[in-house]
C-alpha positions, -999 to 999 in steps of 0.1 A, spaced: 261 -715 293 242 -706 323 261 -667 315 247 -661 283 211 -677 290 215 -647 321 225 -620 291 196 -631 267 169 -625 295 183 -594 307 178 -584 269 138 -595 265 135 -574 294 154 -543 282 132 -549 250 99 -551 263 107 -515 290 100 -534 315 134 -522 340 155 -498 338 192 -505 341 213 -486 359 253 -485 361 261 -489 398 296 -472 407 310 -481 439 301 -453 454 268 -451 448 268 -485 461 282 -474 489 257 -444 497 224 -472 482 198 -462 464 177 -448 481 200 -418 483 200 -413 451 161 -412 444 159 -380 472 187 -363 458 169 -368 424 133 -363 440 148 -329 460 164 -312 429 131 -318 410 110 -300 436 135 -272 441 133 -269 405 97 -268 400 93 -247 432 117 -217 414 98 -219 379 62 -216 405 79 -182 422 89 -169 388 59 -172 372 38 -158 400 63 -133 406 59 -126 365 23 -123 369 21 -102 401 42 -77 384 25 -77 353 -11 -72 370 3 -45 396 17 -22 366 -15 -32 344 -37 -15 374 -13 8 377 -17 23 343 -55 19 341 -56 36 374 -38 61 360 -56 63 325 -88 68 351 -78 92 371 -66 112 340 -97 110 324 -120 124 354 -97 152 357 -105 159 317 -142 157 324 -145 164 357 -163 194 373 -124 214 384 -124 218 344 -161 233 343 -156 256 372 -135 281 379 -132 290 420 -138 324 428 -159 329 392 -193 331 379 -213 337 347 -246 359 345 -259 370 312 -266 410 307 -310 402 313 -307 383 343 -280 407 359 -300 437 350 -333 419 364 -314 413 397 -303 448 399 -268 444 393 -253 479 384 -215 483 371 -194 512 371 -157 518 364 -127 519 392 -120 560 396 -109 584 416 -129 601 443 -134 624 469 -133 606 505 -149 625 529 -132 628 567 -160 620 589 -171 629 623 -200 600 631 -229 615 654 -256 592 674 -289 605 674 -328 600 670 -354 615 648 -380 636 665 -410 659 658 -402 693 645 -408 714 673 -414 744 657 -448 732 638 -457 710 670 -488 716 686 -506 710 722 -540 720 716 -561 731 748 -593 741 758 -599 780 759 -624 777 791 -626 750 815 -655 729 814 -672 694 804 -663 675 772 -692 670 752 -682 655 717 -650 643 703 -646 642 669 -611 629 656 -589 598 665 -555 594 678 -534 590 641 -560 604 625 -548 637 598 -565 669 604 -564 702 584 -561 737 600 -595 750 614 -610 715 616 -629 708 647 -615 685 674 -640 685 705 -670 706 720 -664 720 757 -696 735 775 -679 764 797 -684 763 836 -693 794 841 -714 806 805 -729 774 802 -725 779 766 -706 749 742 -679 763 721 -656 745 697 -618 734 698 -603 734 665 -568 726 647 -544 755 648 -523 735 620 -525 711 595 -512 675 606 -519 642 628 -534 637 659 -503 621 680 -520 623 713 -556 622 723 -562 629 758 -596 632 766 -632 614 761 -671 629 762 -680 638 799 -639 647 810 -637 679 823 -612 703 800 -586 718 826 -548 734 819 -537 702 805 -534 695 766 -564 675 752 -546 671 721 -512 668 703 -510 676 664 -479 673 643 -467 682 609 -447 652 595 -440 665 566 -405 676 579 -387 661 609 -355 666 628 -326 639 632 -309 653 668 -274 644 669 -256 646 707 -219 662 704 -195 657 732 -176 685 741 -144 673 728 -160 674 695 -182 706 696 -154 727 680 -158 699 649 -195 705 646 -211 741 625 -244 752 610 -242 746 578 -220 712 576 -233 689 555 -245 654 577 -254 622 558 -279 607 581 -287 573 582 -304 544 596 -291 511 612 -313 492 601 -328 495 568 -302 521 549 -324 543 544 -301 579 542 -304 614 531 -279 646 528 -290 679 547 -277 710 566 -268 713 598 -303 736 609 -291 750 642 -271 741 675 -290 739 707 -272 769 730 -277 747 764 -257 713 773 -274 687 786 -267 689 823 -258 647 826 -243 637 794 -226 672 784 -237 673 751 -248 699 731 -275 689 705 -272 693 665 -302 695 649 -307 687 609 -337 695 597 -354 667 571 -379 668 543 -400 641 555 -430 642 525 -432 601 523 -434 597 560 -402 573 560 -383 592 592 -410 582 620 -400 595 649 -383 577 678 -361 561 650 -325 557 662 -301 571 633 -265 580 628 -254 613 612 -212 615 594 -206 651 595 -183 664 565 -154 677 581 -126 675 554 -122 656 523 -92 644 501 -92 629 468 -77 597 461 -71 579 427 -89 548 431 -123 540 449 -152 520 448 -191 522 462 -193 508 499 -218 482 486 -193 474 460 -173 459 488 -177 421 504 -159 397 523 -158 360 514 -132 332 521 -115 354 546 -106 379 518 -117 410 515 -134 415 482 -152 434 448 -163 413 416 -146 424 384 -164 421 353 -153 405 324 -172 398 296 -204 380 311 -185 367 339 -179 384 376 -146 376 395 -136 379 431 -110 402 434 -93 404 469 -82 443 477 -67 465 505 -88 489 516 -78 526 526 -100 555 539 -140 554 540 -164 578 541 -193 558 546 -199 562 503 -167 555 489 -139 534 503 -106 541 485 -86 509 471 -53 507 478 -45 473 461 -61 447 439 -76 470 408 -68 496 385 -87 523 372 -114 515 342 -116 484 356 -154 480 356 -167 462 392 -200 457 404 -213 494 426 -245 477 437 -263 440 439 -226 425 448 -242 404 472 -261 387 445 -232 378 427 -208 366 462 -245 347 465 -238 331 428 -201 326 433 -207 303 465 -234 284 456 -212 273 420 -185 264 447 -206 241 473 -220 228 441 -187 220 428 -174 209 459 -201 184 463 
């Protein structure tokens, strides 16, 4: 009796979820309960901890390859829109006005004549033969002066009065050429002597005097052609060879070589220091380019190629130079049109586009 009202109250229970019945073994008995509940508790927490890692893992991946590709699709796009699309290194654009207002002249790669050199160092002076000293005829006082030092004169103009020692009389001193008063050496009340009270030049026409070592005097005839030049400016001109000075110089051994030059706009002022490139021989060669045609930038040596509206640097090997031409031994051929003067304009163009670019 006391059995079955145990097995009715067990049941109430069971009905109203109040326990939970378990089967005992023996051994679980044997290990307890409390055994049981941390294996059970362990493999839940191992469980949960895996399916954590998984999805974390999961997600890691799926963001890394996410930013991956939008990283990508990014840097794709800049590079579809970005300035190394827009501009070309080494290349720039000038329309036809804007290169013709900057003085930008093209010609075509041909052959030419390069002309073997001899390079002469020298300095413009006054044409000695229509140099003057001007003098007084008698000595005596100076009584009137009547031009200034840079001042032009014509021939037969008066220069000074001089009242004569002995005659007492005042007689004039005039120009014996046309010119300008380089010198002035005397004032009212001087007294007029031996010495020159005046030095007039015509500087119309000037000579460039070139010094020639003796190694080099066989070289050098009357006659030769000598592009003279300045180092400064690049201001030049073609003449003769007007004479050869008979004497040496008795410390430097030289002989001088005079060219004569036409001197009308008063640009060869003398004292200048200038360089003369006597033509000694010449050979032709089948491509060359204007010496202002050539440039250096990034190391290279260059000349701009047109195409179209657009200039490009061309790198080229350079062979012989006159000074003019400078023949081209690689880097164009011949029609090619290139850029004879204003090339630093466009090397100007080409590295501003590439700081531009760059920045």
């Amino acid at each position: 009796m006391k059995h079955s009202l145990t097995i009715i109250a067990l049941g109430l229970l069971l009905a109203a979820g109040s326990i939970t019945l378990y089967t005992v073994t023996p051994a679980m008995a044997e290990t307890g309960h409390d055994h049981a509940d941390h294996d059970d508790h362990g493999h839940d927490d191992e469980k949960g901890h895996e399916h954590d890692d998984d999805h974390g893992d999961d997600h890691k991946d799926e963001d890394t390859h996410e930013h991956k590709e939008k990283s990508d699709d990014d840097h794709g796009e800049d590079d579809g829109h970005g300035h190394g699309d827009e501009h070309e290194e080494g290349r720039t654009e000038i329309d036809a006005e804007a290169a013709k207002a900057a003085g930008i002249v093209v010609r075509k790669v041909q052959p030419a004549n390069i002309q073997d050199v001899l390079t002469l160092t020298g300095r413009i002076m006054l044409n000695r033969n229509t140099t003057a000293d001007v003098r007084a005829r008698f000595s005596g006082i100076v009584r009137s002066v009547k031009v200034n030092l840079g001042e032009k004169v014509t021939k037969g103009q008066v220069l000074a009065t001089v009242e004569a020692n002995e005659s007492l009389r005042v007689y004039t001193i005039t120009a014996p050429t046309d010119g300008v008063v380089l010198s002035r050496n005397t004032n009212i009340g001087n007294v007029a002597g031996g010495d020159a009270l005046f030095t007039i030049a015509d500087l119309s026409d000037v000579w460039a005097e070139f010094h020639v070592f003796p190694r080099d005097i066989s070289k050098v005839r009357e006659n030769q052609q000598v592009r003279v030049h300045t180092l400064e400016n690049g201001k030049e001109v073609e003449a003769p060879v007007t004479l050869i000075l008979p004497t040496a110089d008795p410390l430097s051994q030289t002989v001088i070589a005079v060219v004569s030059i036409p001197n009308s706009n008063k640009a060869w002022r003398p004292g200048m220091t200038v360089e003369g490139d006597v033509h000694i021989s010449e050979k032709r060669v089948p491509l060359a380019v204007t010496k202002e045609a050539v440039q250096r930038m990034e190391n290279k040596t260059v000349v701009f190629v047109k195409e179209g509206d657009g200039y490009e640097m061309r790198p080229v090997k350079l062979g012989a130079s006159d000074g003019k031409y400078i023949e081209i031994r690689e880097g164009l051929k011949a029609g090619e049109q290139y850029v004879s003067q204003g090339s630093f304009i466009v090397k100007a163009d080409i590295g501003k586009a590439a700081a531009k670019h760059e920045h």
